[in-house]
Each structure stands twice: as structure tokens, then as C-alpha cells.
C-alpha positions as CSV (number, residue, x, y, z in Angstrom):
1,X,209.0,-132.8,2.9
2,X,205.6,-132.1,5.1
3,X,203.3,-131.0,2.5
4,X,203.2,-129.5,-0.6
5,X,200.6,-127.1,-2.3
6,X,199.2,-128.7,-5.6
7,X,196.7,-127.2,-8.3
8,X,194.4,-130.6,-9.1
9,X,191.8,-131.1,-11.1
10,X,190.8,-134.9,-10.4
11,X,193.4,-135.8,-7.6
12,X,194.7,-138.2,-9.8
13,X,198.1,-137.4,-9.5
14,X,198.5,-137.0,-6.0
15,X,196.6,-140.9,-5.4
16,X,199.3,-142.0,-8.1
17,X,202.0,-140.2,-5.8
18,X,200.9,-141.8,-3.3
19,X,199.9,-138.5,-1.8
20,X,196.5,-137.3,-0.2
21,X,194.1,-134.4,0.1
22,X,194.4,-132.7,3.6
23,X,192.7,-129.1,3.2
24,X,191.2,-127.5,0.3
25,X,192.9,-124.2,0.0
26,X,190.5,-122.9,-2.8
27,X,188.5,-123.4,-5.8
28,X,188.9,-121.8,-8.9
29,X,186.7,-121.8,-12.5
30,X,187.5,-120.6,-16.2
31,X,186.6,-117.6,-17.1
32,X,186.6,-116.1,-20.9
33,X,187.0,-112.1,-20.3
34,X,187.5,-109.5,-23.0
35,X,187.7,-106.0,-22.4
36,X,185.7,-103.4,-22.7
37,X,187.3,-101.8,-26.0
38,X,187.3,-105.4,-27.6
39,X,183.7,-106.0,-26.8
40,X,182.4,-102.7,-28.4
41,X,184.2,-103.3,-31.6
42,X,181.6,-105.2,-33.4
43,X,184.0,-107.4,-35.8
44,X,185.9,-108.6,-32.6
45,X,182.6,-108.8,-30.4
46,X,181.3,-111.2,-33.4
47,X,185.0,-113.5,-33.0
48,X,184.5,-113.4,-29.3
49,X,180.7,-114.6,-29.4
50,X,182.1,-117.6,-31.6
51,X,185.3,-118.0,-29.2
52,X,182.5,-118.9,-26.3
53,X,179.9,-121.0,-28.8
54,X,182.8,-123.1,-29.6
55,X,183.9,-123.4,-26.1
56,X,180.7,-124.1,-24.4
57,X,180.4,-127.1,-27.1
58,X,183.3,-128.7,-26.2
59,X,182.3,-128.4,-22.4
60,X,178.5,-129.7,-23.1
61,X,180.3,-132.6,-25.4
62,X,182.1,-133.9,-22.0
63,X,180.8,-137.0,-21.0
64,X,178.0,-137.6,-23.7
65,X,178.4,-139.6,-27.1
66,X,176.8,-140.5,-30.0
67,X,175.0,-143.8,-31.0
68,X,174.2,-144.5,-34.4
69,X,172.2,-148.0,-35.6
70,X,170.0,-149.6,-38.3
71,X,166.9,-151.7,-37.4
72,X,163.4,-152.6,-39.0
73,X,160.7,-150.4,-38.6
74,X,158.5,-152.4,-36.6
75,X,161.7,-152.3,-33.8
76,X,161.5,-148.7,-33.4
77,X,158.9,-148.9,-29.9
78,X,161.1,-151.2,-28.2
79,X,164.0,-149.1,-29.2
80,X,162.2,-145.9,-28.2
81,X,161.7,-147.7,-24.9
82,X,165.5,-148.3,-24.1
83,X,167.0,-144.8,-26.1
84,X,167.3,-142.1,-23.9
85,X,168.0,-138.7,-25.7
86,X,168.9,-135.4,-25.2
87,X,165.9,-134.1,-27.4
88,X,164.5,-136.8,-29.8
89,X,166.6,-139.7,-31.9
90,X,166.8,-138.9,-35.4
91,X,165.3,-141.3,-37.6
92,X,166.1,-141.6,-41.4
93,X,164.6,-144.6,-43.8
94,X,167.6,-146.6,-45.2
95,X,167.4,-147.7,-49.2
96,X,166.5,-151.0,-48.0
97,X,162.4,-151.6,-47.6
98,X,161.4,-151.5,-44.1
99,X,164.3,-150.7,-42.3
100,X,165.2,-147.2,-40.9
101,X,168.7,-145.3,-39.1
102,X,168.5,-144.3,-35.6
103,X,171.0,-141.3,-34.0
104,X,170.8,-140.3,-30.6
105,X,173.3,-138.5,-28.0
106,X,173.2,-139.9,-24.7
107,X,175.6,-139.9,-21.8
108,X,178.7,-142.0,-22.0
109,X,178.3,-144.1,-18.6
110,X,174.9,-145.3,-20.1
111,X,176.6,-146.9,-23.6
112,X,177.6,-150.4,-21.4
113,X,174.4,-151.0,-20.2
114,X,172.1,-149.8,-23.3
115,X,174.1,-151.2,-26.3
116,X,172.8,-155.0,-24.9
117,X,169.5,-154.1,-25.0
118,X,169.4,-152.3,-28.1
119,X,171.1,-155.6,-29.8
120,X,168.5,-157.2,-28.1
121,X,165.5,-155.1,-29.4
122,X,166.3,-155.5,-32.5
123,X,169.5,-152.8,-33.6
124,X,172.0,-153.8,-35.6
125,X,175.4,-151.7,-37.2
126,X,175.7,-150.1,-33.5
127,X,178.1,-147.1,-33.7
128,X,179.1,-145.1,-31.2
129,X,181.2,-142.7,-31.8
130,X,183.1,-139.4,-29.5
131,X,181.3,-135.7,-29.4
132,X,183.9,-132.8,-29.7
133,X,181.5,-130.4,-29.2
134,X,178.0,-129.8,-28.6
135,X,175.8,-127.4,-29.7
136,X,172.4,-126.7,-28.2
């Protein structure tokens, strides 16, 4: 065999085949289509509507976690210095005197480098936990 025609969304397969790109024939994207006797139902509109919110969640979650983690109050600057955040952390006071909660979602590739310096600033009870969707 010459060549073969393969529908690949990383390449990984073909590098594990021992196999290589040699033209791009085409791309292609997802689309979400209803009809046009679906959409101007209103009930089935409404079901569509939450088809796509769900969707676009789990597409916006891709690549981003969360990180959860306790520290004392008089951390937080030095933490606010390090956290970066898709709006603002959320901050809640914990039972104990003084110390607070943290939560923040951030992109994935960042977690290696930032959990060190959090420990570091002061953090403790790091979590980091997987999105399956997110909601903006």
C-alpha cells in the first residue's frame, strides 16, 4: 500500500503507525443543526437551546481545571500574585480564625508550574480537580 486516506483529529494514530501526514485533503468542524419545524416548536426549541449550553460547556471545560486550597488571610496578596483566573478566585472564610478557601479555574498546562508557588506562598490542602463542563 501507497497511501491511505485517514480522518485524524491529533495525528496520533498515524505517528503510532508509523505513518505521516503528506497532504491535507480537508478540514471539517461540528456542527449542531435542527430544522426548521423543530426550531419553531417552542418546547423542542427550549431542549435544543439546552442541547448547545451543555455542549459548549464541555468544549470551554477542555483544557482548564479547577484549584481549590486553604491558607491564612494575610497570604491571600502573594496568592493573588501567582493565581491566574478566568474572572476572580472565589474566596470563602473557613471555621477556623484567620484562615480562608480559595477556588479558581485556570488552564491545565499552568497547574505544574503554579502549584510550587502556591505551596510556597503560603496554600495548603491544594486540590485540583477536572472540569466537565464550563459555563460562562
Amino acid at each position: 500500500m501507497d497511501a491511505i486516506v485517514e480522518l485524524t483529529e491529533t495525528g496520533s494514530s498515524l505517528a503510532a503507525n508509523n505513518l505521516r501526514i503528506v497532504e491535507e485533503i480537508l478540514s471539517s468542524t461540528t456542527r449542531f443543526i435542527a430544522n426548521n419545524t423543530a426550531w419553531k416548536d417552542n418546547w423542542k426549541r427550549h431542549k435544543i437551546e439546552n442541547i448547545a449550553i451543555l455542549l459548549q460547556g464541555a468544549l470551554a471545560a477542555e483544557g482548564m481545571v479547577g484549584l481549590k486550597m486553604n491558607l491564612r488571610e494575610q497570604d491571600l496578596p502573594a496568592i493573588m500574585k501567582i493565581l491566574p483566573a478566568l474572572k476572580t478566585p472565589s474566596i470563602s472564610r473557613l471555621t477556623l480564625s484567620g484562615w480562608i478557601a480559595v477556588e479558581v479555574i485556570i488552564e491545565e498546562r499552568a497547574v505544574k508550574k503554579i502549584i510550587p508557588q502556591l505551596k510556597r506562598a503560603g496554600a495548603e490542602g491544594i486540590i485540583e480537580y477536572p472540569l466537565n463542563k464550563l459555563i460562562y
